[in-house]
N, C-alpha and C positions, 0 to 999 in steps of 0.2 A: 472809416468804419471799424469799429471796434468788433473782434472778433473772443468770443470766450472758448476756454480748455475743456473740450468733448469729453463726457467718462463713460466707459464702456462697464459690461459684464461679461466677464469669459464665460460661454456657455459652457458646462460640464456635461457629457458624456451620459453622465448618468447624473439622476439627480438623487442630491441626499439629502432629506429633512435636518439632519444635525446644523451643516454646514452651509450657511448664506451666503453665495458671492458677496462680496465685494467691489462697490462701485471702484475703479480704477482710472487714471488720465489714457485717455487712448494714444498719449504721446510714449507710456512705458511701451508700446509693442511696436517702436520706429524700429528696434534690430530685429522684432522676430522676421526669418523669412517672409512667411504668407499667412493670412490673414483674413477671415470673413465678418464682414461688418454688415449686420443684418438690424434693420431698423421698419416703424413704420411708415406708412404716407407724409410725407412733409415737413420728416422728424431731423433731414438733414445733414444725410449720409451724402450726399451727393459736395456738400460744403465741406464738411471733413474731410474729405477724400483731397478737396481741391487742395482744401489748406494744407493739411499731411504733404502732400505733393511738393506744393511750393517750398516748404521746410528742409526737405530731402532733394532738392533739385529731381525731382520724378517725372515722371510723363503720365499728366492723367488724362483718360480713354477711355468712350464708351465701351460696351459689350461690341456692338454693333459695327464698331471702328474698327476693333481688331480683330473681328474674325472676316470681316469682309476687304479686310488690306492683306492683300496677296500677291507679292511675299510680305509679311512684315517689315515694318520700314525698317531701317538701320539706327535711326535714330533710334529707336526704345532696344536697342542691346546695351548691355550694361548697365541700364536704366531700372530704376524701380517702376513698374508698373502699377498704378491707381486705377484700376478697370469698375467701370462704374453702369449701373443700371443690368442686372441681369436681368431681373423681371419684368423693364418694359421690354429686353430684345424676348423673352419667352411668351409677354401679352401679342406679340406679333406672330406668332405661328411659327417660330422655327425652332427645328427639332436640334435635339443634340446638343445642347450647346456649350454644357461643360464641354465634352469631349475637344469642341472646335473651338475653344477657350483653351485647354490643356495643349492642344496638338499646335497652335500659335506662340504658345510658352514654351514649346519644348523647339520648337525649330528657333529661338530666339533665345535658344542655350540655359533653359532653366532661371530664367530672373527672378528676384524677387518682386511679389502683387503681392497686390491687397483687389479683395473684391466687393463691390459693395450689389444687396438684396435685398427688399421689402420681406420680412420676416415670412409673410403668409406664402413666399411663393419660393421659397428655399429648399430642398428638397431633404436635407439632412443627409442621412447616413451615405444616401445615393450619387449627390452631389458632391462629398466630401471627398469619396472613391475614386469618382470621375478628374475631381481636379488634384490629388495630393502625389500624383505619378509627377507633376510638372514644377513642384514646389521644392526648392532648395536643400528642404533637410524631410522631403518624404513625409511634414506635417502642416496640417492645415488647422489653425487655431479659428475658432468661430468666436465673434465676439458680438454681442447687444448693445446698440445704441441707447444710452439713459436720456431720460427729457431733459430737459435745460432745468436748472433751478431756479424757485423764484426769486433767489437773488441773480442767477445769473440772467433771468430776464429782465430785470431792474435795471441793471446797470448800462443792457442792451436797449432799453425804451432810453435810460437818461443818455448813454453816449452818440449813440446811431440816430435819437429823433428827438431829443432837445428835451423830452419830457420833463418838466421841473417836477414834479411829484408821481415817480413811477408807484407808488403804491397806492395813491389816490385812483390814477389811471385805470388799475388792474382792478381794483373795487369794482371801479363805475361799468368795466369793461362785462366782472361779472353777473351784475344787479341786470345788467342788459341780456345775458346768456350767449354773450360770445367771448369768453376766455378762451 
């Protein structure tokens, strides 16, 4: 399976009409400590997570895994942690969960994560508060998953599923109304 290079946008703080992010490879923030990767439904935060993981010999983990593994295992010490799904452990009713996502990182000596989020259910300034006490250098960089391109979908119809004519495909796919 052919996998393509995910590009993110660093969220900014504030937004300024002047200055446009910048699409970025999500592979330039393998050294930052921590990291939020906020994306929509199906966009595939869950795959970059994996992948990032595997690259960095990491330990990727639901929300749900590490707040309910108590004590945290040993194995994720010294480990970069790839903690993945906040918003389906918050679509489940549990309260708090930055906090008991921070209070698992901080008993397992500050590591570096990355956390992954469905944009809609992020909380922003609140959230950021909550987890950047647990985070290695005291900042939490937020970053946007970008869609795939359409060449990088191209290449993933001809590698992954034999497609001989991805452009024809994606035509026919739209004339139909399902792109």
């Amino acid at each position: 399976t052919m996998l393509v290079a995910r590009r993110v946008l660093k969220v900014a703080e504030t937004q300024d009409e002047e200055h446009r992010p910048e699409e970025l490879p999500l592979d330039n923030f393998r050294m930052t400590p921590a990291w939020v990767l906020l994306g929509e439904p199906g966009a595939g935060k869950s795959e970059a997570l994996k992948q990032a993981a595997l690259e960095v010999d990491g330990v990727y983990v639901t929300v749900n895994e590490l707040i309910n593994t108590t004590p945290p295992l040993e194995e994720w010490r010294e480990k970069i942690l790839f903690i993945d799904a906040l918003d389906e452990a918050r679509s489940t009713g549990a309260d708090n969960l930055p906090l008991r996502i921070r209070q698992q990182l901080l008993r397992l000596g500050k590591p570096a994560f990355r956390l992954s989020c469905r944009a809609a259910d992020w909380y922003g300034s609140t959230d950021i508060t909550d987890l950047q006490g647990a985070s290695p250098d005291g900042l939490l960089i937020v970053l946007q998953l970008c869609p795939l391109s359409s060449e990088d979908i191209q290449r993933i119809l001809h590698s992954n599923y034999n497609v001989i004519d991805p452009k024809a495909f994606i035509e026919q796919a739209e004339r139909h109304g399902i792109a």
